[in-house]
N, C-alpha and C positions, 0 to 999 in steps of 0.2 A: 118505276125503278128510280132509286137514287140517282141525283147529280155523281158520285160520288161512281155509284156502278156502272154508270156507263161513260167518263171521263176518262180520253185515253182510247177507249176500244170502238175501232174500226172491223168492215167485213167489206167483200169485193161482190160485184156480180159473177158467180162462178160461168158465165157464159161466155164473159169477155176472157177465159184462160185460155193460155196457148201452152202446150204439154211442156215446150223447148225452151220459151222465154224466160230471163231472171225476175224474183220476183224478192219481192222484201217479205221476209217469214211474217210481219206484224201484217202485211194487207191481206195474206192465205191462212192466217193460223189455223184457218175452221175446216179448212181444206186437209191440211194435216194429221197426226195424231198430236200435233201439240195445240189441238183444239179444247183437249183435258186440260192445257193451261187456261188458256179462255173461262171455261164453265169455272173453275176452281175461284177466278179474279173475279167476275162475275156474284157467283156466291157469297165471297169475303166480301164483298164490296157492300154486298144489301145485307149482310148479316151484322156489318159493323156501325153502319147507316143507320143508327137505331136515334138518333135528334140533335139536338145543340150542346144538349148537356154534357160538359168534358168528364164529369166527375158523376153522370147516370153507370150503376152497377150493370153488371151481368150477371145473370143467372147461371149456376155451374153446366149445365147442358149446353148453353151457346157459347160459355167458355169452352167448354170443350169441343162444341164445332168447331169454332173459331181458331183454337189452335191446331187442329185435325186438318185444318184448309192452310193455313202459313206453314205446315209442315210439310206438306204435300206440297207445296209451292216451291218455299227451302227447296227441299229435292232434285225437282225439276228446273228451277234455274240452276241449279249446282251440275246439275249435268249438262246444259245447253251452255255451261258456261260463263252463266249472269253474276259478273261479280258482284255487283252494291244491289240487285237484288238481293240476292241469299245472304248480305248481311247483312240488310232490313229486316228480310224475315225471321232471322235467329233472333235480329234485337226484338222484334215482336212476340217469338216465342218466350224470350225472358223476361219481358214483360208481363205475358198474359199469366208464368210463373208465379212471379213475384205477388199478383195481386190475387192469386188463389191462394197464397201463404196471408196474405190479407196485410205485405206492404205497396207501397206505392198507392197512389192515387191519379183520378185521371183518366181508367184504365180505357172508357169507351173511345173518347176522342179522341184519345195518343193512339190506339188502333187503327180510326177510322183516318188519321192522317197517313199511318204511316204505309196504309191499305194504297190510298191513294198514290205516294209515292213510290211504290212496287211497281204499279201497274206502269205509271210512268215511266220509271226508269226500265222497265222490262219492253216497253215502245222503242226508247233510244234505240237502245242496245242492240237490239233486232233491227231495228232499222237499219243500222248501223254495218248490217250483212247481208249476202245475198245467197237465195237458195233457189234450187230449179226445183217446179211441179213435173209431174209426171205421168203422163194418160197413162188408164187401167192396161191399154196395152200395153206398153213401154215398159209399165211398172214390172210387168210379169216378168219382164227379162232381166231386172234390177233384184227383183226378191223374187226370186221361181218357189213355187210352194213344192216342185217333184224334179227332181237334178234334170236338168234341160237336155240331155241325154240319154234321160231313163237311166232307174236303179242298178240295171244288171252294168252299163259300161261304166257307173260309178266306179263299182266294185270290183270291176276287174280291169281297169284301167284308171289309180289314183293319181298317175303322176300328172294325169290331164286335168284333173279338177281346179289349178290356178287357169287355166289359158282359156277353161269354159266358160267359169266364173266372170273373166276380165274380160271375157268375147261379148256373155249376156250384159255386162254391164256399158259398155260401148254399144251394144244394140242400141238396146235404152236411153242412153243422150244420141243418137243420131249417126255417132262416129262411126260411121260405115266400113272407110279402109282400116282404119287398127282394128275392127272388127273381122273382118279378110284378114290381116294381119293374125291375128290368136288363133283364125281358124284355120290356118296353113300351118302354125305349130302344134295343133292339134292333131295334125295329117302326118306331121314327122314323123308322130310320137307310134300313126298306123304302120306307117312304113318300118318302122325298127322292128313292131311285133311281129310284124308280118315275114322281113328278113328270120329275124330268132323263130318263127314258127318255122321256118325252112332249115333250121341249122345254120342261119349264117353267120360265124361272128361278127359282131362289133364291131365296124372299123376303130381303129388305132391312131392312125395317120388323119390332120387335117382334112386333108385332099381326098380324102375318101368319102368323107362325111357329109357331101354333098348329095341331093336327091338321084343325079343321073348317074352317080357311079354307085349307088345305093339298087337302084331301079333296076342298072345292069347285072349286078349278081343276082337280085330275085328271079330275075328273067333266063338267067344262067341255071338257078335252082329248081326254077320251075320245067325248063329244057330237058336239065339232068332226070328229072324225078319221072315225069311224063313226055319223052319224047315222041312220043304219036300224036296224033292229033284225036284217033280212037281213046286213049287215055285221059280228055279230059272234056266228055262225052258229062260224067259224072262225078259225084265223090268231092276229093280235096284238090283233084286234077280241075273240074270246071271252076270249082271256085278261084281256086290261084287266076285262074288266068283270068278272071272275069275282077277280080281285085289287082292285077299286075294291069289291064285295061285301063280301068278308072283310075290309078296314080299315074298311069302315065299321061292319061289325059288330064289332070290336074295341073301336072308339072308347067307347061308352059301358060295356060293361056290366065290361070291363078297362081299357081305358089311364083314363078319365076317374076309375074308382072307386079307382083305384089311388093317386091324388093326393089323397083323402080320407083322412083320418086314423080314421075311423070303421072303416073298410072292412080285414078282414084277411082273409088265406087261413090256407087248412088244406093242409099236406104234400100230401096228396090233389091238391086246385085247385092248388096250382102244380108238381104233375107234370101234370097235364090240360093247362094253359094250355102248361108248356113243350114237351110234344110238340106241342102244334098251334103254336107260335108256330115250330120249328124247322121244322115241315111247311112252313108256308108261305113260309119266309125261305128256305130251299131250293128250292121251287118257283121262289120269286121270281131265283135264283140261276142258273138252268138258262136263263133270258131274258136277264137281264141282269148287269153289275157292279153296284158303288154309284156309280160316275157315270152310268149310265144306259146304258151301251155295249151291243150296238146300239142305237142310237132306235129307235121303234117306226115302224111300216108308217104312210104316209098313204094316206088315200080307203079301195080296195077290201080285204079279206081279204088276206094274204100267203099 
């Protein structure tokens, strides 16, 4: 390989990565999908690297690779943001231009320069930032390839899709408590369908809108509906109670601690809290929407 194609590009030992640590996009590019910039720099490099001669032709086919690879380039720093890249590369597009219209001369080693200075300046520039790698686990929770809820509470619970999203994505770096954090507002959002599947309004008033005064009318509606203890044997009778159970054990020893500044998780505790919060709000999902559709049964067992 060229002087030329390999000036400039660097590779890490992928053994030495740590998922969490910052890393400079140029020492993992391979690690990345901006590995396609790599092969792309790589190819311009030894396809322009053709000898000494400033004023050797090109052939219309490696003209046309060659401008096929600085466009593809263009592109890609244009979207990562490379400014004196991508305006290298245009000026080498109009160069590679002008000399298939048959002006200009020069055409191989003004390329092969300005090959070199791309790659260059696309090293600064990236160096010049810092980006986090990602283990395949982690990643799962950054880009979930199936809603990390499953499809059915997508769809019948939209309003949740920011807090789940921002929950998976705080997995993912680590951020455990604002991960508890999203999954408590996530649990609000059970708690409302859960009142509305009961008939209960809305509260109105501030002071109502808090979990325990929330909790107290489910607990009141559930009373109302199923006053025996025979009544909620089965049906929508066992279920309430076994959903009015689990928020209220939620309440203190997660959602309440969670709004304490004192109180933080460990990676661990908010992978424990997130499967059972997903447990539940699934369960909860399989009964009803987040408006509460169906209402739930009055008097006997359904």
């Amino acid at each position: 390989m060229s002087k030329l194609a390999t000036a400039g590009l660097e590779t890490c030992n992928p053994a030495t990565w740590d998922s969490r640590r910052l890393w400079s996009l140029w020492d993992i590019m391979e690690k990345f999908d901006a590995g396609r910039l790599v092969e792309t720099i790589h190819r311009l490099a030894c396809a322009v690297a053709l000898g000494t001669n400033d004023a050797a032709p090109l052939s219309s086919g490696m003209r046309s690779a060659i401008r096929n690879d600085f466009a593809e380039l263009a592109a890609e720093c244009e979207r990562l943001g490379l400014l004196v890249p991508t305006h290298q590369c245009g000026t080498a597009l109009k160069l590679i231009d002008l000399a298939a219209s048959g002006v200009g001369a020069g055409e191989t080693g003004a390329l092969a320069r300005l090959a070199a200075m791309v790659s260059s300046n696309i090293h600064i520039e990236m160096s010049a930032r810092k980006y986090f790698s990602l283990s395949p686990e982690n990643a799962k929770f950054y880009e979930p390839k199936e809603p990390l809820f499953g499809k059915d509470f997508e769809t019948k619970f939209p309003s949740a899709a920011y807090e789940i999203d921002e929950c998976g994505k705080c997995v993912a770096f680590d951020r455990s408590t604002a991960a508890v954090f999203h999954l408590m507002r996530v649990m609000e959002i059970g708690v409302r369908a859960t009142a509305r599947c009961l008939d209960i309004p809305d509260p109105l008033k501030p002071a109502e809108r808090n979990w325990g005064f929330i909790l107290g009318a489910i607990k009141k509606g559930i009373d109302g509906r199923w006053p025996n203890t025979a009544d909620r044997h089965a049906g929508d009778g066992a279920l309430f109670e076994e959903v009015y159970a689990s928020l209220d054990a939620v309440r203190n020893p997660w959602r309440n601690a969670t709004m304490h500044v004192e109180n933080k998780y460990t990676p661990e505790e908010a992978e424990h809290i997130f499967v059972a919060v997903r447990g539940f709000m699934k369960k909860l999902s399989s009964r009803m929407d987040e408006g509460g559709k169906p209402l739930a049964s009055t008097g006997q067992p359904s």
